[in-house]
Biotite code that builds the C-alpha atoms (Angstrom):
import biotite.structure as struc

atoms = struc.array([
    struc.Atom([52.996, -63.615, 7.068], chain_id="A", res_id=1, res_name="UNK", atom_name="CA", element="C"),
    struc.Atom([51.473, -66.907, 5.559], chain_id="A", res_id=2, res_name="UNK", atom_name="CA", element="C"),
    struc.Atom([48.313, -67.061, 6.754], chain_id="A", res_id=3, res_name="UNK", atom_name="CA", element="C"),
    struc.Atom([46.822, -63.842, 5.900], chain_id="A", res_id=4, res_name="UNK", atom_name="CA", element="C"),
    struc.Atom([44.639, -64.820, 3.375], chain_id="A", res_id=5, res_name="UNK", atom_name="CA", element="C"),
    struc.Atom([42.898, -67.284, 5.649], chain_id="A", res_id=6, res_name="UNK", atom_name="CA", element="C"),
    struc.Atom([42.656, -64.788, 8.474], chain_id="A", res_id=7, res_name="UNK", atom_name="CA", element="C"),
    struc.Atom([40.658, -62.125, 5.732], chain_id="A", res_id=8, res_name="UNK", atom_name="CA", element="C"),
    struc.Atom([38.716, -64.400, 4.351], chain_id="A", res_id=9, res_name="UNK", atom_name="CA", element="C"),
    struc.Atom([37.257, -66.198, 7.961], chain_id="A", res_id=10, res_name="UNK", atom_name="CA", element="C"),
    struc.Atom([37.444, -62.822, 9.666], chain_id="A", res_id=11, res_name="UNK", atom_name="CA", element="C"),
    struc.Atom([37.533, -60.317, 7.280], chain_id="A", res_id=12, res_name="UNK", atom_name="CA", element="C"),
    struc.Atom([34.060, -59.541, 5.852], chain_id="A", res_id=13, res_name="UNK", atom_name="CA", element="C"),
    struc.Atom([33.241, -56.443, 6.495], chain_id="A", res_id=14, res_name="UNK", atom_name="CA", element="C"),
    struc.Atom([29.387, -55.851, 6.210], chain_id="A", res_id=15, res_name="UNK", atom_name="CA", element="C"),
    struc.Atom([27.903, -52.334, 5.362], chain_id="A", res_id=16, res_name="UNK", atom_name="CA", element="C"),
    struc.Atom([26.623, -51.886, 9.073], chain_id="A", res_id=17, res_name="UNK", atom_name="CA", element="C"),
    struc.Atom([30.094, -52.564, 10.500], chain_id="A", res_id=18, res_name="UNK", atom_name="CA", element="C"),
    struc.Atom([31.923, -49.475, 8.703], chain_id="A", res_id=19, res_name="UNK", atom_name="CA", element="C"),
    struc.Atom([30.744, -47.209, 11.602], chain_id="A", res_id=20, res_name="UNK", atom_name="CA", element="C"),
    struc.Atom([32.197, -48.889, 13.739], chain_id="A", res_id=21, res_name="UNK", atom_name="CA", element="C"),
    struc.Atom([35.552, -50.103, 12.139], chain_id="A", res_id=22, res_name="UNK", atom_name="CA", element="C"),
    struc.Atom([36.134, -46.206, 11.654], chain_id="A", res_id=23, res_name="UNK", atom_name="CA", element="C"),
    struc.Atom([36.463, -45.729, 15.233], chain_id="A", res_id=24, res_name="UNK", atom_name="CA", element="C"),
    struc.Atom([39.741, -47.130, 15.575], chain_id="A", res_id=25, res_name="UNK", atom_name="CA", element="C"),
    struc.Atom([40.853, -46.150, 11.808], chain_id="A", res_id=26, res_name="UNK", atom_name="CA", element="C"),
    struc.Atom([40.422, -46.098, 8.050], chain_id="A", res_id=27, res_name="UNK", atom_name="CA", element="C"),
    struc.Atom([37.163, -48.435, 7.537], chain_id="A", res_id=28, res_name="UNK", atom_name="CA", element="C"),
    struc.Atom([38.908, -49.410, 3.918], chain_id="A", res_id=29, res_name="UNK", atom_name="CA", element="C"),
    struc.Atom([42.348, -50.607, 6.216], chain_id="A", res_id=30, res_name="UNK", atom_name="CA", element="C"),
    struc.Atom([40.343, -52.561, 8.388], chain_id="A", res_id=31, res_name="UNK", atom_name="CA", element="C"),
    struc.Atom([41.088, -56.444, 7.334], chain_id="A", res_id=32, res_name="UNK", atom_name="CA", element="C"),
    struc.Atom([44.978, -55.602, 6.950], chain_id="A", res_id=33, res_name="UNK", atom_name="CA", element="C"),
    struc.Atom([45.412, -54.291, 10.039], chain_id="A", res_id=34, res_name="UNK", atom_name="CA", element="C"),
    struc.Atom([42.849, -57.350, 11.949], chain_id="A", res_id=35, res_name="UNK", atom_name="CA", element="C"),
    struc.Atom([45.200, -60.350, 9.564], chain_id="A", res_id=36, res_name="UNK", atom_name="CA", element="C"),
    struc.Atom([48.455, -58.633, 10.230], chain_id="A", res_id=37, res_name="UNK", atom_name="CA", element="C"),
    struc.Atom([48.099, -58.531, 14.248], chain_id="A", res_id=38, res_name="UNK", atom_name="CA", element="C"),
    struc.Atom([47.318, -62.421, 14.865], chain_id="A", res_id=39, res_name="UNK", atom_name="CA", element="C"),
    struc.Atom([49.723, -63.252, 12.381], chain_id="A", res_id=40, res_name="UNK", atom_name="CA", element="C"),
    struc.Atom([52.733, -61.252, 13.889], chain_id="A", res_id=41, res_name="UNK", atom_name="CA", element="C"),
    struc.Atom([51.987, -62.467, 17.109], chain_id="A", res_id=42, res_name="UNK", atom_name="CA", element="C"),
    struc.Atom([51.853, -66.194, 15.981], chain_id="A", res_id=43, res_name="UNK", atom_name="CA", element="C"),
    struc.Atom([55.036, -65.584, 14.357], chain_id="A", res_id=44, res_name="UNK", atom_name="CA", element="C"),
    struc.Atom([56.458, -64.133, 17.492], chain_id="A", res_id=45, res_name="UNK", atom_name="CA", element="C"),
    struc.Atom([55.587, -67.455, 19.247], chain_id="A", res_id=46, res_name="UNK", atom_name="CA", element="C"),
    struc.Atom([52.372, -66.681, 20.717], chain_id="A", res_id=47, res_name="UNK", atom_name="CA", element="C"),
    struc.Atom([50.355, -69.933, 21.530], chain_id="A", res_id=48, res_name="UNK", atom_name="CA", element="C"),
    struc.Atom([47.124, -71.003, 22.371], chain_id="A", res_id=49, res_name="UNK", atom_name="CA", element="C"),
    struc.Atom([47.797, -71.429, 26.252], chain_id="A", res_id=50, res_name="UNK", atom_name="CA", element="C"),
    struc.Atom([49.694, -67.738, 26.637], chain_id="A", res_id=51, res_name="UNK", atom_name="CA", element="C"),
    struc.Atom([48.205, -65.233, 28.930], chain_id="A", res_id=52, res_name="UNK", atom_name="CA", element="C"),
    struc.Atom([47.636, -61.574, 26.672], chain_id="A", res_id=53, res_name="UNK", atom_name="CA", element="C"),
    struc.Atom([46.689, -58.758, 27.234], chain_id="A", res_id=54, res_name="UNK", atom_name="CA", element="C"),
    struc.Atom([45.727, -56.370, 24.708], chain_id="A", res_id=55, res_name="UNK", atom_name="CA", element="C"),
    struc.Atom([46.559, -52.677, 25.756], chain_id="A", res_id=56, res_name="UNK", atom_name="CA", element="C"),
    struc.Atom([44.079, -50.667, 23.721], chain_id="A", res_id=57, res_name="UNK", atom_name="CA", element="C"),
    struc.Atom([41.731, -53.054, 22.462], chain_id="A", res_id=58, res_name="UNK", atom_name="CA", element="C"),
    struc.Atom([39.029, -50.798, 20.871], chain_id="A", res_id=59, res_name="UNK", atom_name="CA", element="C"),
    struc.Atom([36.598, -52.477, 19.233], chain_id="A", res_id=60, res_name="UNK", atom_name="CA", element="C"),
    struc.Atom([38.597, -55.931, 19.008], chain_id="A", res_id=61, res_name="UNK", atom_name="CA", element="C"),
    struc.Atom([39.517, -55.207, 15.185], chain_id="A", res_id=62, res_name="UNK", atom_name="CA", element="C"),
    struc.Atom([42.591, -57.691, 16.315], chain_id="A", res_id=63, res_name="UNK", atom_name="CA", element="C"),
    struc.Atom([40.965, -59.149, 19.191], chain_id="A", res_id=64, res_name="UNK", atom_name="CA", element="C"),
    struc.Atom([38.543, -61.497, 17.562], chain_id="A", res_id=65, res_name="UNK", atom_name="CA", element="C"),
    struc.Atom([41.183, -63.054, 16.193], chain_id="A", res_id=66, res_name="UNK", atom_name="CA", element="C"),
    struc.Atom([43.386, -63.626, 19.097], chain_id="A", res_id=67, res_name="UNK", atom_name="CA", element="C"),
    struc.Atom([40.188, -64.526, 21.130], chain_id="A", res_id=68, res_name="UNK", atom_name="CA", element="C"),
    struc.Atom([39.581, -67.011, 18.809], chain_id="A", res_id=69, res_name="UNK", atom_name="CA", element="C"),
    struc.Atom([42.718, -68.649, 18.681], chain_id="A", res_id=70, res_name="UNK", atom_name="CA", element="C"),
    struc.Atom([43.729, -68.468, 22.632], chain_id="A", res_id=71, res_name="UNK", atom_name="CA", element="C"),
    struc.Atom([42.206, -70.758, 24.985], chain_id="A", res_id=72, res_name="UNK", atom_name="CA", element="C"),
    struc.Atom([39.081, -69.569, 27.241], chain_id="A", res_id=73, res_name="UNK", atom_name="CA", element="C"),
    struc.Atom([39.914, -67.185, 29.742], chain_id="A", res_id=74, res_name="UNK", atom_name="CA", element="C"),
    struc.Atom([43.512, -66.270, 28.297], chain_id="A", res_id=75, res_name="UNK", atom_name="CA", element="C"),
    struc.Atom([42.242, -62.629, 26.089], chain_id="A", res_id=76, res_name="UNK", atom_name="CA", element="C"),
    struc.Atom([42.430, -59.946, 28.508], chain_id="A", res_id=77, res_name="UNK", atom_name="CA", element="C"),
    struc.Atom([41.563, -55.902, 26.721], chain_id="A", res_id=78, res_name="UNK", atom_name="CA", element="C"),
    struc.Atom([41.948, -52.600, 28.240], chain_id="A", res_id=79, res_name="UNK", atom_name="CA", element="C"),
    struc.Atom([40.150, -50.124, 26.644], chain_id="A", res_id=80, res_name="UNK", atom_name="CA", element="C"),
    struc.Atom([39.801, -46.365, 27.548], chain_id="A", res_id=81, res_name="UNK", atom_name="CA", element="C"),
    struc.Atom([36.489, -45.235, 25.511], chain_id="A", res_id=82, res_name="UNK", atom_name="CA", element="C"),
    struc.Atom([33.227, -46.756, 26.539], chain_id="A", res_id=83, res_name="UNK", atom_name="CA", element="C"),
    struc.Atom([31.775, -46.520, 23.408], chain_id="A", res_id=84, res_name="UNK", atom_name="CA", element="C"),
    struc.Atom([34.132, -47.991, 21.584], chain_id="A", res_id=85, res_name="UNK", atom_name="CA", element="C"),
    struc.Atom([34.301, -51.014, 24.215], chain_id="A", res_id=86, res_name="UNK", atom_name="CA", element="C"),
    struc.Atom([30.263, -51.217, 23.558], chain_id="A", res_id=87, res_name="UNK", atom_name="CA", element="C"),
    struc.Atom([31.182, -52.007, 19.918], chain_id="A", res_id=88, res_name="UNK", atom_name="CA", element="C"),
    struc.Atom([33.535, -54.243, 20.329], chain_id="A", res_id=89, res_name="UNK", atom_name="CA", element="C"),
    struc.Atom([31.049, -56.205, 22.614], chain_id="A", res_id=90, res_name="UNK", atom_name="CA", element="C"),
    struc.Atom([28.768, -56.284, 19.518], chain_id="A", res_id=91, res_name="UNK", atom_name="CA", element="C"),
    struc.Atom([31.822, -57.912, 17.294], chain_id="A", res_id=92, res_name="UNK", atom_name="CA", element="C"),
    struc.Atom([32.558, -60.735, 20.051], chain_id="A", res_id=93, res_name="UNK", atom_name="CA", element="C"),
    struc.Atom([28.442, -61.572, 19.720], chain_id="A", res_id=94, res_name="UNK", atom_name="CA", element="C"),
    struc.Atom([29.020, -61.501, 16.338], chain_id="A", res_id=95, res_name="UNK", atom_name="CA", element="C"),
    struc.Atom([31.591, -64.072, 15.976], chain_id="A", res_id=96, res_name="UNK", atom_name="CA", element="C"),
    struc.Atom([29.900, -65.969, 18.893], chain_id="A", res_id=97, res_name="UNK", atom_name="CA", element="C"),
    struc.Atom([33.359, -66.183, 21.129], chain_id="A", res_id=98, res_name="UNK", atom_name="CA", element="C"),
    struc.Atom([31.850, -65.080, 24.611], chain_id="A", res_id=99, res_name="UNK", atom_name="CA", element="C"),
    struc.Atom([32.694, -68.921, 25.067], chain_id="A", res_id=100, res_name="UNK", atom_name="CA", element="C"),
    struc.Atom([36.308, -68.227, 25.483], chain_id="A", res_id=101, res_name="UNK", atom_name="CA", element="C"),
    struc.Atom([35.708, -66.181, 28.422], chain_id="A", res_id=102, res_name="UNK", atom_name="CA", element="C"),
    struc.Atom([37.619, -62.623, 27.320], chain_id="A", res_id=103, res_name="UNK", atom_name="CA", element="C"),
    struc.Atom([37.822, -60.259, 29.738], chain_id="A", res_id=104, res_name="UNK", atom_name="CA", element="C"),
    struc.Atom([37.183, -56.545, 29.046], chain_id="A", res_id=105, res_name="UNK", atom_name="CA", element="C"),
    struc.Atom([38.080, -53.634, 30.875], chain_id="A", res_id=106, res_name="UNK", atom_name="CA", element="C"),
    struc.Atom([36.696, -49.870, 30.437], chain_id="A", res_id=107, res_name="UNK", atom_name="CA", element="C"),
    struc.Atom([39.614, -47.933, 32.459], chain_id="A", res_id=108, res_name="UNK", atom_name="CA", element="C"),
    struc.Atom([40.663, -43.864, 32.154], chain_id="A", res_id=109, res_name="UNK", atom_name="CA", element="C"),
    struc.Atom([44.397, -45.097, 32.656], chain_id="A", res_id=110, res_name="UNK", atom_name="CA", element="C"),
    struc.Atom([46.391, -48.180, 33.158], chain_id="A", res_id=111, res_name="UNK", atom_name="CA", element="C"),
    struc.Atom([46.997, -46.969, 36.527], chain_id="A", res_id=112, res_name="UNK", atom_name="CA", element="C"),
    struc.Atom([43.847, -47.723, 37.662], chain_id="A", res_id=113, res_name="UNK", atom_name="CA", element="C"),
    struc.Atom([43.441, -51.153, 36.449], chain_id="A", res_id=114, res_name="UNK", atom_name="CA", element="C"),
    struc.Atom([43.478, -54.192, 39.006], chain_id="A", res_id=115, res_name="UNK", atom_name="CA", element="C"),
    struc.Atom([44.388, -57.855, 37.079], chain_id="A", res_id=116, res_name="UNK", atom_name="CA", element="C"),
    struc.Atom([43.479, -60.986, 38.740], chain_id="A", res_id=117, res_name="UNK", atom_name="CA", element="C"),
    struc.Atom([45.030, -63.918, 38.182], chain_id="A", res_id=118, res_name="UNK", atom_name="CA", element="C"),
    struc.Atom([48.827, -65.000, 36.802], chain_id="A", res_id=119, res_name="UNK", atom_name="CA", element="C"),
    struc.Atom([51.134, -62.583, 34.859], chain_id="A", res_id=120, res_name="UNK", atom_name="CA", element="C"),
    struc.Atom([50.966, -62.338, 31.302], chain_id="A", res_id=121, res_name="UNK", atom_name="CA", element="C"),
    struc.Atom([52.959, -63.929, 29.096], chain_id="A", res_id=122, res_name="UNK", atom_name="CA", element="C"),
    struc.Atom([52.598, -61.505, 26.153], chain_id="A", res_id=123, res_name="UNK", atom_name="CA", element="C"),
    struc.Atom([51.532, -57.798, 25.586], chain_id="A", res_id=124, res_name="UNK", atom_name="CA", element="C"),
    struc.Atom([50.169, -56.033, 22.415], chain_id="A", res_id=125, res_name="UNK", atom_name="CA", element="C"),
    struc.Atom([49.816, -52.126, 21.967], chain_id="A", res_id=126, res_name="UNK", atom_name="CA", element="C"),
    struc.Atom([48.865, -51.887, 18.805], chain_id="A", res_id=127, res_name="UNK", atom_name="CA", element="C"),
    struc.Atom([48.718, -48.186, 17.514], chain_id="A", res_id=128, res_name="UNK", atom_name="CA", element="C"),
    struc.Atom([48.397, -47.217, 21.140], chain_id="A", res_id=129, res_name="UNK", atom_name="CA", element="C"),
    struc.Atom([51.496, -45.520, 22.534], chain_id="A", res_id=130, res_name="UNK", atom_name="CA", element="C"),
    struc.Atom([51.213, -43.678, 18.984], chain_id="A", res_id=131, res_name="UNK", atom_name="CA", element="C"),
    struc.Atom([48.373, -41.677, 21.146], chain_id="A", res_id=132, res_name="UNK", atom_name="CA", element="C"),
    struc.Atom([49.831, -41.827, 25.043], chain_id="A", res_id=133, res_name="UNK", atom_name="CA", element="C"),
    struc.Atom([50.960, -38.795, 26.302], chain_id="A", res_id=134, res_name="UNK", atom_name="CA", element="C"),
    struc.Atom([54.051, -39.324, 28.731], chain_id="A", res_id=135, res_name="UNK", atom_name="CA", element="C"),
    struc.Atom([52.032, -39.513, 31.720], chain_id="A", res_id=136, res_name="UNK", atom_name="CA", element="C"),
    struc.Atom([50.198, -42.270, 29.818], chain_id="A", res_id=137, res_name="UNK", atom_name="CA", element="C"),
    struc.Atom([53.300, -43.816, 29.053], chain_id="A", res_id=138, res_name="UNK", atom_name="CA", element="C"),
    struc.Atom([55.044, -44.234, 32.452], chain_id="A", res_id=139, res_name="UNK", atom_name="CA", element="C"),
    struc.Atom([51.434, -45.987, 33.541], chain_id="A", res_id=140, res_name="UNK", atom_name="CA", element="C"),
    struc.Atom([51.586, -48.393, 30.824], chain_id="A", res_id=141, res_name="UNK", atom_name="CA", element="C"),
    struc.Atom([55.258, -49.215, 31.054], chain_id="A", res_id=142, res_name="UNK", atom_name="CA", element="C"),
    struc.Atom([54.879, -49.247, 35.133], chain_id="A", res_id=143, res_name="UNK", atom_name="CA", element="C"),
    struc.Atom([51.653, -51.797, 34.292], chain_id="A", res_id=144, res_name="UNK", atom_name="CA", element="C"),
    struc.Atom([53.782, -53.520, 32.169], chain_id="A", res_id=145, res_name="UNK", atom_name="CA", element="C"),
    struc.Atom([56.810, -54.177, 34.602], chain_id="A", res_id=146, res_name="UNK", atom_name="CA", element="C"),
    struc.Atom([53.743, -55.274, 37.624], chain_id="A", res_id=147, res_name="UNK", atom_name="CA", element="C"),
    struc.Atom([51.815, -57.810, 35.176], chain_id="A", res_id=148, res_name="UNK", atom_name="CA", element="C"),
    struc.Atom([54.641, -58.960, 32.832], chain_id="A", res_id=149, res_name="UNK", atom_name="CA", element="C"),
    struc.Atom([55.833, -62.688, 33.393], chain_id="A", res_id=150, res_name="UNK", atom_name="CA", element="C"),
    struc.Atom([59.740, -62.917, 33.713], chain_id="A", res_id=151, res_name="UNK", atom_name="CA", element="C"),
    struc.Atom([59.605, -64.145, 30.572], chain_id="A", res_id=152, res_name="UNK", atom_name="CA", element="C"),
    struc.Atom([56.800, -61.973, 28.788], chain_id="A", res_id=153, res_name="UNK", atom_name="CA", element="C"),
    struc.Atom([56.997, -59.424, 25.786], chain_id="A", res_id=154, res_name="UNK", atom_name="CA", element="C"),
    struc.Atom([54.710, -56.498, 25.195], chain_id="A", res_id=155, res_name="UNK", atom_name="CA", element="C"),
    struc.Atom([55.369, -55.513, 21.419], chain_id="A", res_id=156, res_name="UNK", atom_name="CA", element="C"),
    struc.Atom([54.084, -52.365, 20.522], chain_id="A", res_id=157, res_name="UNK", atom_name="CA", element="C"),
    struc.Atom([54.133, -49.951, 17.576], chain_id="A", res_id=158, res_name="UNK", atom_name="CA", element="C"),
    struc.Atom([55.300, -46.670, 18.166], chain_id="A", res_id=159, res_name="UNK", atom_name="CA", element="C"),
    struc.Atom([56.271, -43.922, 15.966], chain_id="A", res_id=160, res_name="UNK", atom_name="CA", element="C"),
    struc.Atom([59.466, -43.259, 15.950], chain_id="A", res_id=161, res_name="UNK", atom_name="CA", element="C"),
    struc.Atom([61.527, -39.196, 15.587], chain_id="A", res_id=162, res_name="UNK", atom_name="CA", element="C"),
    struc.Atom([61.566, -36.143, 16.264], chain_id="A", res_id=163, res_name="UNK", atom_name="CA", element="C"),
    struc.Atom([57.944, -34.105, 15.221], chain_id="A", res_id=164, res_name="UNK", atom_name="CA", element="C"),
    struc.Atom([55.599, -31.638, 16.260], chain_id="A", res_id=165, res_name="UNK", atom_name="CA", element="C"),
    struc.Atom([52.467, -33.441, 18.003], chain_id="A", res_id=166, res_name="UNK", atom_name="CA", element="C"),
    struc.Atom([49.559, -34.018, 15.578], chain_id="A", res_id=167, res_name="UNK", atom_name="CA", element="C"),
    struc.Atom([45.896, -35.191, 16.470], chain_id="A", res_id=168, res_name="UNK", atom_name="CA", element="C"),
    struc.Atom([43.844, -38.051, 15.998], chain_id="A", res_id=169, res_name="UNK", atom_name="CA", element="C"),
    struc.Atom([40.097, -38.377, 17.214], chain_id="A", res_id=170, res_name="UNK", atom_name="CA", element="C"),
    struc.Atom([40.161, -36.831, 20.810], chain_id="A", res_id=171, res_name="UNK", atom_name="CA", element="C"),
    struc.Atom([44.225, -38.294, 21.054], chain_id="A", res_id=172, res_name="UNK", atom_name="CA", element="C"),
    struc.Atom([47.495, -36.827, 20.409], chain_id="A", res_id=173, res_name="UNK", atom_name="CA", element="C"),
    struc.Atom([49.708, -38.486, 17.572], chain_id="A", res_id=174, res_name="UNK", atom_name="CA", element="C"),
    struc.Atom([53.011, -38.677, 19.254], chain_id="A", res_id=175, res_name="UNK", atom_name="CA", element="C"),
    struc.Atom([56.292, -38.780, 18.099], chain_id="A", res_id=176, res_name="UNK", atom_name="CA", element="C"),
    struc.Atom([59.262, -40.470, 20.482], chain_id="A", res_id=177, res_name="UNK", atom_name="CA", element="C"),
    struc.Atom([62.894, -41.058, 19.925], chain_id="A", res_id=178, res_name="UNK", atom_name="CA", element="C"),
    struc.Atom([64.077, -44.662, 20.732], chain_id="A", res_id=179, res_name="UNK", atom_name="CA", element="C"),
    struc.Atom([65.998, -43.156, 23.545], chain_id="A", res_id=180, res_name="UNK", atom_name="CA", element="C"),
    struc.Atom([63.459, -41.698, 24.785], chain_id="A", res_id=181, res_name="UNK", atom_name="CA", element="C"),
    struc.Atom([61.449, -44.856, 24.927], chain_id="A", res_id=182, res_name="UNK", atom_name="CA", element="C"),
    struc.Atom([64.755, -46.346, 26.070], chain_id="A", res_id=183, res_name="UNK", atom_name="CA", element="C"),
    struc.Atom([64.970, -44.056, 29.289], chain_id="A", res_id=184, res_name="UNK", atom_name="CA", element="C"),
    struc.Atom([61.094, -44.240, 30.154], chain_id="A", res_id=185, res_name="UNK", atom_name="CA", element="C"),
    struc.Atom([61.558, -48.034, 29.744], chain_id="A", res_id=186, res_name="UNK", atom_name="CA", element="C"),
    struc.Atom([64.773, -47.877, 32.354], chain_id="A", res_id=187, res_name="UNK", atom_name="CA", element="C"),
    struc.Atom([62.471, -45.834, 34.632], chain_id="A", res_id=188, res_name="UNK", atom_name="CA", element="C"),
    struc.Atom([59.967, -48.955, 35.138], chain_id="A", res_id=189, res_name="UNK", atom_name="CA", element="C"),
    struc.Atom([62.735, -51.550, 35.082], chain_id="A", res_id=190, res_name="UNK", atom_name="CA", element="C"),
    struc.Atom([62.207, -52.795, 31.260], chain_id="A", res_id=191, res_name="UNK", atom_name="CA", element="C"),
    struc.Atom([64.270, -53.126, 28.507], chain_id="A", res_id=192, res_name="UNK", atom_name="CA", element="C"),
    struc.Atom([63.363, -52.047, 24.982], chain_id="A", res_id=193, res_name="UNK", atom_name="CA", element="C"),
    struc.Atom([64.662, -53.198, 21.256], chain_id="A", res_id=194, res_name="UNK", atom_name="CA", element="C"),
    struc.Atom([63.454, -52.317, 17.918], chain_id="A", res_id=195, res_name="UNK", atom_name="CA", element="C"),
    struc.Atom([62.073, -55.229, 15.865], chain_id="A", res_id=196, res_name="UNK", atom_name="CA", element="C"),
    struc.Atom([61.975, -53.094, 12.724], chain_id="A", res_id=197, res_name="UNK", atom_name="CA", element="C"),
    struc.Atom([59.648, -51.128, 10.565], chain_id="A", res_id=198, res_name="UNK", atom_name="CA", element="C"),
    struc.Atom([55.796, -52.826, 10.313], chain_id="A", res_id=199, res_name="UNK", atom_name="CA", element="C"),
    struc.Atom([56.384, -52.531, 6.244], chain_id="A", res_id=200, res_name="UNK", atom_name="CA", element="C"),
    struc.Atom([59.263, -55.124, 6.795], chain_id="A", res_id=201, res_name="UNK", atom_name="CA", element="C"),
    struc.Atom([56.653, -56.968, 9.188], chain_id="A", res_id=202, res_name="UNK", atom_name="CA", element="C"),
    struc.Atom([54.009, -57.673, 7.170], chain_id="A", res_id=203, res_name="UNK", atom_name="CA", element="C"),
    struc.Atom([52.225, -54.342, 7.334], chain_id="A", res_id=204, res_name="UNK", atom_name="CA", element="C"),
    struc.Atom([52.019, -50.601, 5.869], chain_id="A", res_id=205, res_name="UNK", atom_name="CA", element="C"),
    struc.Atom([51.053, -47.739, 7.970], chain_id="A", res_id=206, res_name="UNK", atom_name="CA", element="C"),
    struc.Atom([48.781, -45.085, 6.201], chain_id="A", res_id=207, res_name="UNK", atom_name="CA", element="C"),
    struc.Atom([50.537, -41.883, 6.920], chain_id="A", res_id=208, res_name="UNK", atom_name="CA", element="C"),
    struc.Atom([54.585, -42.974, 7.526], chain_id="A", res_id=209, res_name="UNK", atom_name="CA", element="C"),
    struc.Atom([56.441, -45.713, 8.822], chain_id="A", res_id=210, res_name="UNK", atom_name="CA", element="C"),
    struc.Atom([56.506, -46.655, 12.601], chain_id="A", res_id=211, res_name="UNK", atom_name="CA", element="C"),
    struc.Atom([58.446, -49.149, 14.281], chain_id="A", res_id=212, res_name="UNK", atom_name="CA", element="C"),
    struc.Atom([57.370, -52.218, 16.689], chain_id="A", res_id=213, res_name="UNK", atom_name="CA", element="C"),
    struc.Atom([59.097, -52.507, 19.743], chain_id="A", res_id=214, res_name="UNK", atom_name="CA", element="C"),
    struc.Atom([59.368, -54.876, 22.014], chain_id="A", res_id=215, res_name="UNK", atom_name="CA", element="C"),
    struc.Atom([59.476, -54.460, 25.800], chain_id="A", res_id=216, res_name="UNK", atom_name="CA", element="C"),
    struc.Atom([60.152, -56.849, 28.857], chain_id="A", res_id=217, res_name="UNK", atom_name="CA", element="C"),
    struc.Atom([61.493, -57.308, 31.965], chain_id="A", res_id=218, res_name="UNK", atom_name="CA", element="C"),
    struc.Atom([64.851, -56.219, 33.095], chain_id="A", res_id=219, res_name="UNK", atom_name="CA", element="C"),
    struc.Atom([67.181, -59.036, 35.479], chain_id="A", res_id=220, res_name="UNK", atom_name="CA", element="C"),
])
């Protein structure tokens, strides 16, 4: 990923008063690898300026400010399912000064519930989200997914990926899903699914084990 110095260094300083609320949505100390690795994956998947994304799990924008940033006004869409944590990442977006571009946020209990406006999206990002969905979860995301997706669209999401006893993180599970069974839910809502590959060949190392990003969209 070539551009991840640039990304740390513009977006990257992390202040005493913002380790609070980094930790919400992981390590503090992993904070500007994980912000640098998610703009530049995406750019490298061909994300531009004029796509439509939506960013399943937003949290406190940790990868959002970035891809706010670099989209044009009114194309950042984030879904986020803790209040709180949406509050903070309202406080980043003042902090970068980017309420400009028009990002629109949404506090929902499940994907289910959430009503878009406007045209499909052209890409997804679940970024250490379906990590903590239980199935239920899952089927609402990947039904979302197959409503709001553009014929042409991608959702790329990391996922870990095996067979292991359910762990916890926070108030969320830590789940563990075979590619088939991905595979079959995917099937269910009339996407397809492929493995791009471990993050650590991506650009990025997960704390804690290797996970996989996937990439979902459209079937026929």
């Amino acid at each position: 990923m070539g551009r991840l110095s640039e990304v740390r260094s513009r977006l990257g300083r992390v202040l005493p008063g913002d380790r609070r609320r980094h930790a919400l949505v992981g390590p503090s100390e992993d904070w500007v690898e994980r912000r640098a690795f998610q703009i530049e994956f995406l750019r490298a998947q061909g994300l531009t300026p004029d796509d439509r994304l939506v960013d399943i799990g937003c949290g406190t924008l940790r990868g959002g400010i970035p891809l706010i940033e670099y989209l044009d006004a009114g194309c950042y869409v984030g879904i986020e399912v803790r209040a709180s944590v949406l509050a903070e990442g309202k406080k980043e977006l003042a902090k970068y000064k980017l309420g400009y571009k028009r990002p629109e946020l949404i506090l929902a209990d499940s994907l289910a519930m959430v009503e878009i406006d406007g045209p499909p999206f052209d890409v997804a990002w679940a970024f250490s989200v379906l990590i903590h969905m239980t199935d239920s979860h899952l089927n609402d995301c990947l039904a979302f997914l197959s409503e709001h997706l553009s014929p042409r669209g991608s959702c790329f999401a990391s996922a870990n990926i095996g067979s292991r006893n359910p762990s916890r993180w926070a108030e969320f599970p830590v789940v563990w899903r075979t590619l088939e069974e991905y595979g079959a839910a995917a099937a269910a809502a009339r996407l397809t699914v492929e493995s791009l590959g471990p993050l650590k060949d991506l650009g990025y190392s997960p704390p804690g084990g290797d996970q996989l990003m996937l990439r979902f969209a459209r079937s026929g």
